[in-house]
N, C-alpha and C positions, 0 to 999 in steps of 0.2 A: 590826526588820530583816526585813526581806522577801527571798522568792528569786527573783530575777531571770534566766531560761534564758539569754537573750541575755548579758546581762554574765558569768556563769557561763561560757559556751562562750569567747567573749574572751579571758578569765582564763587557760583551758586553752588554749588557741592564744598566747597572748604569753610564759606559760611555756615551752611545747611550743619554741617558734620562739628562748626564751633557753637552755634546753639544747643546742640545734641549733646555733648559735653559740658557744655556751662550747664546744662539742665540738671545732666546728671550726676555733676561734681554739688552743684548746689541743695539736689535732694537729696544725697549722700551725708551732707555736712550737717542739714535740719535733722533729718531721722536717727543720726551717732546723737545730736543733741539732745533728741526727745527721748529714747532711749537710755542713755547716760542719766537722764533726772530719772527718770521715772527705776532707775537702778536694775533694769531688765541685763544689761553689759557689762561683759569683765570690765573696769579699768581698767588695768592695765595693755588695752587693743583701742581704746579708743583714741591714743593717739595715732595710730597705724591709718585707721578710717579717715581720721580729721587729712593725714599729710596726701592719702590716696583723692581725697576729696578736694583738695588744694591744688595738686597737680593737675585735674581734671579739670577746676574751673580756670586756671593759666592757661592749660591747653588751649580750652575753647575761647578766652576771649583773644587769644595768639591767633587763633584759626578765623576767628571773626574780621580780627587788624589787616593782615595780609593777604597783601594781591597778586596772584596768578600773571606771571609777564611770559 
């Protein structure tokens, strides 16, 4: 196995960019929560948020799992 710079920086950029995502799929999911109790939110959009929130943290932990060849 050999060390390759360019796939190596990838690696750290597709990770870097699944943290990013998992971050902000997960603070997207708390704040539709706390909001929803506290009844500041139409209902009827709060499930739009939760699925937008859901695909965000899939993404990111997809972008976390996978490796750069």
């Amino acid at each position: 196995m050999t060390f390759d710079p360019h796939a190596s920086r990838v690696n750290v950029l597709l990770r870097l960019l699944g943290v990013i995502f998992f971050i902000l799929g997960a603070s997207l999911s708390y704040l539709t929560y706390a909001e929803a109790a506290q009844g500041n939110i139409v209902h009827e959009i709060t499930p739009i948020f939760y699925l937008v929130s859901g695909i965000l943290i899939v993404s990111g932990l997809f972008a976390v799992t996978v490796r750069y060849r």
